[in-house]
N, C-alpha and C positions, 0 to 999 in steps of 0.2 A: 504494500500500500504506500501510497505518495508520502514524504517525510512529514508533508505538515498537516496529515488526517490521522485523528485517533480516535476509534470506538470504545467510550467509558460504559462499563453496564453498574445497574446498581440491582440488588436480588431483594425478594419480597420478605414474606412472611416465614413465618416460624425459624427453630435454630438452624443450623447449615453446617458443614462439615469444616476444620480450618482454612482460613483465609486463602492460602496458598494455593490449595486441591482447589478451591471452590473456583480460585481465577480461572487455573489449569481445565478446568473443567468447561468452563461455559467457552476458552476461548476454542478448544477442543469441539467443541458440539457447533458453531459458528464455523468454524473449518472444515467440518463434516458435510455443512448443509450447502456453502461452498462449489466444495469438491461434485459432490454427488448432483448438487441441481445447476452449477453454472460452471463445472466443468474445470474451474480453477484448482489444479492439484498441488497439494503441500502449502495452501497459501501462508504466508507471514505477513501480520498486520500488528499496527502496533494497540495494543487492547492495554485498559486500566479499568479497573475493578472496586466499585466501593463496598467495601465488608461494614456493616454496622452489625452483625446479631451480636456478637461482642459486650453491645451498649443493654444488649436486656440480660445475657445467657452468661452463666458464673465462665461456662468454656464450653468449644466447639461440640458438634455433635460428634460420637465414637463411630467411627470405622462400624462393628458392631449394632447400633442403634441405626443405620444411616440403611432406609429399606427402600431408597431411590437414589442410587450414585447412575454417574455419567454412563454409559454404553453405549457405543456406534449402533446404529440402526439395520436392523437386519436387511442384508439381501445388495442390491447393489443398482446403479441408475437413482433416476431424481425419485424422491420424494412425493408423497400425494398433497394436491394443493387443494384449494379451496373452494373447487369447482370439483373436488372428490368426496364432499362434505355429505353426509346423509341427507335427504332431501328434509327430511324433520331430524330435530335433536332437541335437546331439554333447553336451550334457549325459547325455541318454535313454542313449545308448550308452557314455559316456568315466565319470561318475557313479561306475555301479554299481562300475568297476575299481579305480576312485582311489581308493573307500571300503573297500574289501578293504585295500589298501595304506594307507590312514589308518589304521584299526584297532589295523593294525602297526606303526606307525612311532609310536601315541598309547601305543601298552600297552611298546613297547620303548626309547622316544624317540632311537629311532636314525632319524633322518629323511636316507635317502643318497638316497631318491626327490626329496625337498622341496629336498635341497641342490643337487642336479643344475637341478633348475628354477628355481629361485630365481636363480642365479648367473648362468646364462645365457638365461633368458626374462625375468628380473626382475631384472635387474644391480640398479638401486638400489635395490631391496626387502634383496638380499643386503647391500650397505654398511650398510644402515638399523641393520640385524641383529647386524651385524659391527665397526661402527664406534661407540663410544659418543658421542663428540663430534657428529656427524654428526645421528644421531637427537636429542639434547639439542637440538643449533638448531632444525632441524626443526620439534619440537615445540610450541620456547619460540615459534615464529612463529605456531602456532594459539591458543595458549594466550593471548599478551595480545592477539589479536584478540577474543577471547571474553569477556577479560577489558573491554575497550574498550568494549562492547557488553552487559555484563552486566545494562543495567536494560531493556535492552530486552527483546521475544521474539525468538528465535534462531532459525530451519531453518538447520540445517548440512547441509551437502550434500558428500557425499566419495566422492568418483571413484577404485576400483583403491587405488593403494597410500595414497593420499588416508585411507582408509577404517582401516588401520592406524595412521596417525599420530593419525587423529582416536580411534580407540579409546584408545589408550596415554596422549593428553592428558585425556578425560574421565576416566578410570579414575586418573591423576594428580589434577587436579582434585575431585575426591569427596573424596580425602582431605586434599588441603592449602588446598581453598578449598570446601569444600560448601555455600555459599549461592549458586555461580554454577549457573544452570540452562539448559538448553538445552529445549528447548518439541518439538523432533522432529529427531529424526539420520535423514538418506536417505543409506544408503549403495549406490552402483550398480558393477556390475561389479567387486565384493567380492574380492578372497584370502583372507577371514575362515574360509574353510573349510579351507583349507591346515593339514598338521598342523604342521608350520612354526612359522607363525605362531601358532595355538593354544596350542603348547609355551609358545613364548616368552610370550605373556601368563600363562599359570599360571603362569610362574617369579616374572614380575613381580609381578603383584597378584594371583595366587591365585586362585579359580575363577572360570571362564571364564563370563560372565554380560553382562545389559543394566547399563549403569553407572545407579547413581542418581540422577546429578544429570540425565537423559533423562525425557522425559516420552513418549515415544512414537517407537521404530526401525523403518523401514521399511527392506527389504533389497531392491533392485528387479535381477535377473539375466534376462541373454536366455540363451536356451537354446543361441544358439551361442557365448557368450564362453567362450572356454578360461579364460581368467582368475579366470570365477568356477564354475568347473568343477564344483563343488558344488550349486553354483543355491541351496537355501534353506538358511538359517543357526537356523533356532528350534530346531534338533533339538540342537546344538552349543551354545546358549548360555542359559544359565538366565535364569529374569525376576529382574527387578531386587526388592530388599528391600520393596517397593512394589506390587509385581505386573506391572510393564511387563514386556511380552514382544516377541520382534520379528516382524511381520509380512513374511512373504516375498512377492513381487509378481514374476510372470512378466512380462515385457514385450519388444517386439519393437523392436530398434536396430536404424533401418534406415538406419545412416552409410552414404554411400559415397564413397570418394573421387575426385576431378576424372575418376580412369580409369574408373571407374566400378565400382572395385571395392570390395568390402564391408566392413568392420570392425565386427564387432558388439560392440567392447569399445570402441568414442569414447565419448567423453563428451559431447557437440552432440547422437548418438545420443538416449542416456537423459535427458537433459533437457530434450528435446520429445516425450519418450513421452508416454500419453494420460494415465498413470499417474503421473508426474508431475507434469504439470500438474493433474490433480485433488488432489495434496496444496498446493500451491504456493494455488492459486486459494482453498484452504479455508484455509490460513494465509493469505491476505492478506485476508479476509473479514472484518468490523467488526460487531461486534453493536452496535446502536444501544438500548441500555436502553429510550430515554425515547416511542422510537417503537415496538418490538418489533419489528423487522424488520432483516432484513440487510442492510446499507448496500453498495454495491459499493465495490472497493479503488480509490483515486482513479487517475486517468487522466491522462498526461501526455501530450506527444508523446515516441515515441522510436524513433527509425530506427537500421537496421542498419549495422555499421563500412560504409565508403566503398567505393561501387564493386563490392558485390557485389548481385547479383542473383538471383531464382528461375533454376535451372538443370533441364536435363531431366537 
């Protein structure tokens, strides 16, 4: 990838495996999807990683405890995209109810539906909420990453509760540092639709919108993550003073874990969707002025953490 692009992710919910594995891991599963959907083999890209579980979790999750680690996806060729998505899924049916119930919980902002969820399906979304110090670190941990980074081009990529911190720091951002810009926000397996959540940013920064200092939000939901139970977000968030608006993207997360069972709200999921990797492959793209042609993103060698292999 071109010297001065770098893809920062920050990871969601619940504890996480140490720091290190976990970078290792997600840049691993972005290489994967890569590889298999746009044909760029062994890519090297420069990836930065925000770890926060840290800031709730005494220490990482155990090797032992950890019943969703990284693994290449079975079989080989691209990936099923989001035009492979079942024609119904538990958004199609769970959607329409939760939005009867947003309605009312936006127009009364009595949210005992959101509270109920949040507390115990999203325990560190509720702390986030709940906790002022909590959220501040959090934050400040995206924020001077961004900051670190700010001559560069930026894809930020934010996973589940990722997706909230990262809103609340750009929307901070705009106004106490509005020359840092971020070049494209992907954010996958979203709560941004939650009224919840919504509430509490109108409290903060006022209507609920793409922030400005974003050049371009991609919102990417499988139709079975309950977490992003809404699925598309443009309807909920106005464009930015600029005109950015967010484009929503179906795609199909086909995690499964070692049991062989499904999770369609991982993150290794959505970052080897097809969908993905076609934003990822067009940021690491090089326009060559002097030649008019598109340079490919350079090529390193780069292998998967140790020890793991294509599995059926």
């Amino acid at each position: 990838m071109e010297p001065g692009r770098v893809v920062i992710g920050i990871h969601g919910l619940a504890n996480k495996p140490p720091a290190d594995e976990k970078t290792r891991w997600w840049k691993a599963a972005i290489a994967e999807g890569l590889a298999r959907n746009e044909g760029l083999v062994d890519p090297d890209f420069l990836f930065e990683f925000v770890y926060w579980a840290d800031l709730r979790y005494d220490a990482p999750l155990p090797e032992d405890d950890n019943r969703e680690p990284y693994r290449p996806y079975a079989g080989a060729g691209p990936l099923p995209g989001g035009e492979d998505a079942p024609s119904v899924t538990a958004k199609d049916v769970l959607a329409p109810v939760y939005a009867g119930i947003d309605l009312i919980e936006e127009a009364t902002g009595v949210t005992l539906v959101d509270d109920v969820i949040l507390e115990h399906r999203f325990d560190d979304l509720w702390h986030y909420h709940s906790e002022a110090g909590f959220a501040r670190d959090v934050r400040a941990r995206l924020i001077e990453r961004l900051r670190a980074y700010r001559d560069r081009r930026i894809l930020l990529v934010a996973h589940s509760m990722g997706s909230v911190i990262a809103y609340d720091a750009l929307r901070l951002l705009e106004r106490e540092d509005p020359s840092l810009k971020v070049e494209h926000l992907v954010t996958a397996g979203s709560p941004l639709g939650l009224a919840k959540v919504k509430l509490k940013f109108e409290a903060e920064h006022g209507a609920i919108r793409v922030p400005n200092n974003v050049s371009a939000w991609t919102n990417l939901a499988d139709g079975e993550d309950v977490v992003a139970i809404m699925g598309a977000l443009d309807a909920d968030y106005g464009s930015s003073d600029t005109g950015v608006s967010i484009v929503d993207r179906r795609v199909v997360n086909g995690y499964l874990r070692p049991n062989g069972e499904a999770n369609h709200h991982k993150s290794y999921g959505y970052l080897r969707t097809p969908e993905f990797s076609r934003l990822a492959r067009a940021f690491a793209a090089v326009r060559d002025e002097e030649r008019s042609e598109c340079v490919q993103p350079r090529l390193l060698a780069f292998a998967p953490p140790e020890g793991l292999a294509a599995t059926a």
